[in-house]
C-alpha positions as CSV (number, residue, x, y, z in Angstrom):
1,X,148.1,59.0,165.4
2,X,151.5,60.0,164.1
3,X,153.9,61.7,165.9
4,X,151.9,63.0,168.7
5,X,154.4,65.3,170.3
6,X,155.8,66.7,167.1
7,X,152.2,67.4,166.4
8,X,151.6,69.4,169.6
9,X,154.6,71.5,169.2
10,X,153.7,72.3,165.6
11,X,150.1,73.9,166.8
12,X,152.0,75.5,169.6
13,X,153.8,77.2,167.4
14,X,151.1,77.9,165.1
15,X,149.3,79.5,168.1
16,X,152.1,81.7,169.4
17,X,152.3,83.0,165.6
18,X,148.1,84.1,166.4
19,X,149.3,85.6,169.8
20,X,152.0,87.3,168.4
21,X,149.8,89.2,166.3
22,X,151.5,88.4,163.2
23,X,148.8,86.6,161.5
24,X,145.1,87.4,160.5
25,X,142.7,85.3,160.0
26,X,144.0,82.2,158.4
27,X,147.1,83.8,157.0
28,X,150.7,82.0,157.9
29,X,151.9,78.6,158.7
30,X,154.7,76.4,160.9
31,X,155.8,73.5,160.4
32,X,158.0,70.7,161.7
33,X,159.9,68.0,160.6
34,X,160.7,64.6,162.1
35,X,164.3,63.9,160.6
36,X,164.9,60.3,161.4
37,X,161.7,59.5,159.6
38,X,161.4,62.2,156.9
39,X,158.0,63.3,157.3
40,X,156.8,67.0,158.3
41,X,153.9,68.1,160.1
42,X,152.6,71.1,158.8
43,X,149.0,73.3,159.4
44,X,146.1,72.5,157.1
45,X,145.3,74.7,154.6
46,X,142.7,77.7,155.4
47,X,141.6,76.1,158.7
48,X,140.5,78.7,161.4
49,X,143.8,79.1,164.2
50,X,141.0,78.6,167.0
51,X,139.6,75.4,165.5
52,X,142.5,73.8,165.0
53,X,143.7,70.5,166.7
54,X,147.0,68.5,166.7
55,X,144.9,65.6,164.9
56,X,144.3,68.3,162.3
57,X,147.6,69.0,161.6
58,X,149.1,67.3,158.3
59,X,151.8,64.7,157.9
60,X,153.5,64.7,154.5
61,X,156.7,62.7,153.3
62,X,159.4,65.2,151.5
63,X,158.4,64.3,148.4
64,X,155.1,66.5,149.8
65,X,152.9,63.2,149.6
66,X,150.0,62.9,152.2
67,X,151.1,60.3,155.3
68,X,148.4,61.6,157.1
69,X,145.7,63.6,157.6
70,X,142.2,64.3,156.3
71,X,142.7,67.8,155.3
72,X,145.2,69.3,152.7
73,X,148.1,70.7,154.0
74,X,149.1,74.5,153.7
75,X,150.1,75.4,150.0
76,X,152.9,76.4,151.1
77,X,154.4,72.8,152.3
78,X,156.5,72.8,149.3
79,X,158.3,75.9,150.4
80,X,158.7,74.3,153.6
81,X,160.3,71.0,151.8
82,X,162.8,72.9,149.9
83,X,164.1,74.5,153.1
84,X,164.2,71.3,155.4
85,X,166.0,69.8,152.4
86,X,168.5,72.7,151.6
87,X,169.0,73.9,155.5
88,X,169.5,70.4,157.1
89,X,170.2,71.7,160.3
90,X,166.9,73.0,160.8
91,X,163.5,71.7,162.5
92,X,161.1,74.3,161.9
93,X,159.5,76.8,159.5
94,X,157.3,79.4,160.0
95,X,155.4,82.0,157.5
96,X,153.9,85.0,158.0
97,X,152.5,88.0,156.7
98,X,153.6,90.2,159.4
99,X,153.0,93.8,158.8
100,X,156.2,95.3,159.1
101,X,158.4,92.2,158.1
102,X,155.7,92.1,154.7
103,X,156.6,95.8,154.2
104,X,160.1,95.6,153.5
105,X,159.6,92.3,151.4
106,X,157.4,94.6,149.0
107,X,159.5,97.3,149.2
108,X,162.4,94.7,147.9
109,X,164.2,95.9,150.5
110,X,166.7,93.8,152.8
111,X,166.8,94.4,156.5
112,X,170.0,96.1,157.3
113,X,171.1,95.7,161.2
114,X,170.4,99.3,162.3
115,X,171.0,98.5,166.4
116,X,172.1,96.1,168.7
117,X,168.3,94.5,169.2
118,X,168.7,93.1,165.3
119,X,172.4,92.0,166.6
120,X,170.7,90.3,169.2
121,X,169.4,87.5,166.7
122,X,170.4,88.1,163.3
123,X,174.6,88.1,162.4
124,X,173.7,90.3,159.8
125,X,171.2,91.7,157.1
126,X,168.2,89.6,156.7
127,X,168.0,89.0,152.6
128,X,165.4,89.7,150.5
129,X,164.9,87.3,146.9
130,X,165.2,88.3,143.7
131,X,161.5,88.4,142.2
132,X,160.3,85.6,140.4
133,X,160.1,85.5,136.8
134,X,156.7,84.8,135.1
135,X,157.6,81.4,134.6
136,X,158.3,80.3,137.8
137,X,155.0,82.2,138.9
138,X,152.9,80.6,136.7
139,X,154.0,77.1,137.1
140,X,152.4,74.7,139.2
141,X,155.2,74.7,141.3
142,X,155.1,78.2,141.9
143,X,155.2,77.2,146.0
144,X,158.5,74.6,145.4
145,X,159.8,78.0,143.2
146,X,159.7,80.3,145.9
147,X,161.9,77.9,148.0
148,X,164.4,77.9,145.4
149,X,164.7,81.4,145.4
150,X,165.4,81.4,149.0
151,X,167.9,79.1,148.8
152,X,169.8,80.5,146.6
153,X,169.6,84.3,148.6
154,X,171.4,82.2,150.9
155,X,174.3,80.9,148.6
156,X,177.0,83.4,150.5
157,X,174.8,83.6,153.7
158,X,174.9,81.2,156.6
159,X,171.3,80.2,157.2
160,X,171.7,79.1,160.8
161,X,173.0,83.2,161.9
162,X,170.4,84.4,160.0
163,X,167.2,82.0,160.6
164,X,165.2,84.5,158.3
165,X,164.5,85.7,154.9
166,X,162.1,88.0,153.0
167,X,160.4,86.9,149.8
168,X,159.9,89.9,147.2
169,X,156.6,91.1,146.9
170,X,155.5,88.5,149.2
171,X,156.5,88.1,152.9
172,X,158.9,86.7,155.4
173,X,159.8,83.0,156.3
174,X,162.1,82.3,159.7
175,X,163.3,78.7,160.8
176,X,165.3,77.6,163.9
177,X,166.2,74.1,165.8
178,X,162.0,73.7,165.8
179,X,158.7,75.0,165.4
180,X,159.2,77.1,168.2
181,X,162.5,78.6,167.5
182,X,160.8,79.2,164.2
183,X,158.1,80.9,165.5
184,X,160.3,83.2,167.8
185,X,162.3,84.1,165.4
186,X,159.2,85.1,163.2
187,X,158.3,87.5,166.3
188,X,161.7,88.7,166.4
189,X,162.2,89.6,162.9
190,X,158.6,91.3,162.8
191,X,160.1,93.7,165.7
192,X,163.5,94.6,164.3
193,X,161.5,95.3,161.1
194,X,159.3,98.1,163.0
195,X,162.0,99.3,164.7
196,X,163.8,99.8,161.3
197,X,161.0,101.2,159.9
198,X,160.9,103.6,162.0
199,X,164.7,104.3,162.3
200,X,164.8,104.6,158.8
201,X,161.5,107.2,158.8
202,X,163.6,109.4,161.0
203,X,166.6,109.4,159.4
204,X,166.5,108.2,156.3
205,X,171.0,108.2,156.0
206,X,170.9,106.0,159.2
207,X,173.7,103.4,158.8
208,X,174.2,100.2,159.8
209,X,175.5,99.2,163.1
210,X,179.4,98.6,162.8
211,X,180.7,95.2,162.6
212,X,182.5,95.2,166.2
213,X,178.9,96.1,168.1
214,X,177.2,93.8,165.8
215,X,179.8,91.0,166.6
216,X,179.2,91.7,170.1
217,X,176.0,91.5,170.6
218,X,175.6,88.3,168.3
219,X,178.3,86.2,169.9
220,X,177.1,86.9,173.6
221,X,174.5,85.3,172.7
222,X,175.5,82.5,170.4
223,X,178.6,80.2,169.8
224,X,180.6,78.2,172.1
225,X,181.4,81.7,173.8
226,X,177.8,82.8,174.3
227,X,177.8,84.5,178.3
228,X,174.3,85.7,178.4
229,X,171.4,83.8,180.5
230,X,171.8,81.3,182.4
231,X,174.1,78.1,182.6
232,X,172.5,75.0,182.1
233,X,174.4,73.6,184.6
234,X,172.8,76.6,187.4
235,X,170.4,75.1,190.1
């Protein structure tokens, strides 16, 4: 079997996506990718979260051929491809419907940074696409499309500060360093979209944090100048 351990963090993150209660039934996806040898491990399509095993998982090349794998990967691998290609700093995708993440995608909304928890993660607004034009929808690469249309949200944004991304009309993707980071960030974004919600409900003239706190709270966390948690170097 192919890439066993990349194959057990990909369902690991597929789980913590279930656990997390941003998927339903068998909504959503993660994937990883194996750089040196080009080939990503993704979920099958429509397969039941508490079936699933790592042999079930799906290895494709980036050209989104089966290496592989009895089943047929997620329909959304070639979404996945177009990021790993475009972002080549990244290791893992995830996709959900989450519901409050999903909410501002159909409202066409970005996510502005409303507090300090969003400046925890994201060095900035998370973007929302433009919608896609009937063409692109009704072309059998619709999937391939919609990761087009990401990439280029992100022409003037730097992908690796803001690991995250809502699709109009449609729902959010997050990636990181791997699967897992993916998948954290997925739960991350899905909270900092409730809490906006709600901020937003109460006062619908709230404005976004200011760049100094935002700056703040970002950089303590990441960078070569990062101070929170723990050194690695701590016994």
């Amino acid at each position: 079997m192919l890439l066993p351990s990349l194959r057990k963090q990909v369902l690991d993150a597929n789980l913590e996506l279930v656990r997390q209660g941003l998927v339903v039934h068998t909504f959503g996806n993660a994937s990883g990718i194996a750089r040196e040898q080009g080939l990503v491990v993704i979920k099958p399509s429509g397969v039941r979260y508490d079936e699933m095993k790592p042999e079930d998982l799906v290895i494709s090349d980036l050209q989104g051929k089966t290496v592989e794998g009895k089943l047929r990967p997620s329909s959304d691998l070639p979404t996945h491809i177009v990021l790993y290609q475009a972002f080549p700093r990244i290791g893992g995708v995830a996709h959900t419907h989450s519901e409050y993440a999903t909410a501002w995608a159909q409202a066409r909304r970005c996510l502005p940074c409303l507090g300090t928890t969003h400046a925890d993660y994201f060095h900035g607004a998370v973007p929302v696409t433009e919608a896609l034009n009937s063409e692109d929808i009704a072309s059998r690469y619709y999937e391939e499309n919609t990761g087009h249309c990401i990439v280029r949200a992100f022409k003037e944004v730097d992908y690796e500060a803001i690991p995250a991304v809502l699709v109009a009309s449609h729902g959010p993707f997050t990636w990181g360093r791997d699967a897992a980071s993916a998948a954290h960030n997925a739960v991350m974004l899905e909270a900092v979209a409730r809490m906006a919600y709600f901020t937003v409900s109460i006062n619908h003239a709230a404005e976004p944090i200011g760049r100094d706190l935002h700056d703040k709270h970002y950089l303590r966390k990441h960078g070569t100048k990062a101070y929170y948690g723990q050194s690695k170097n701590c016994t």
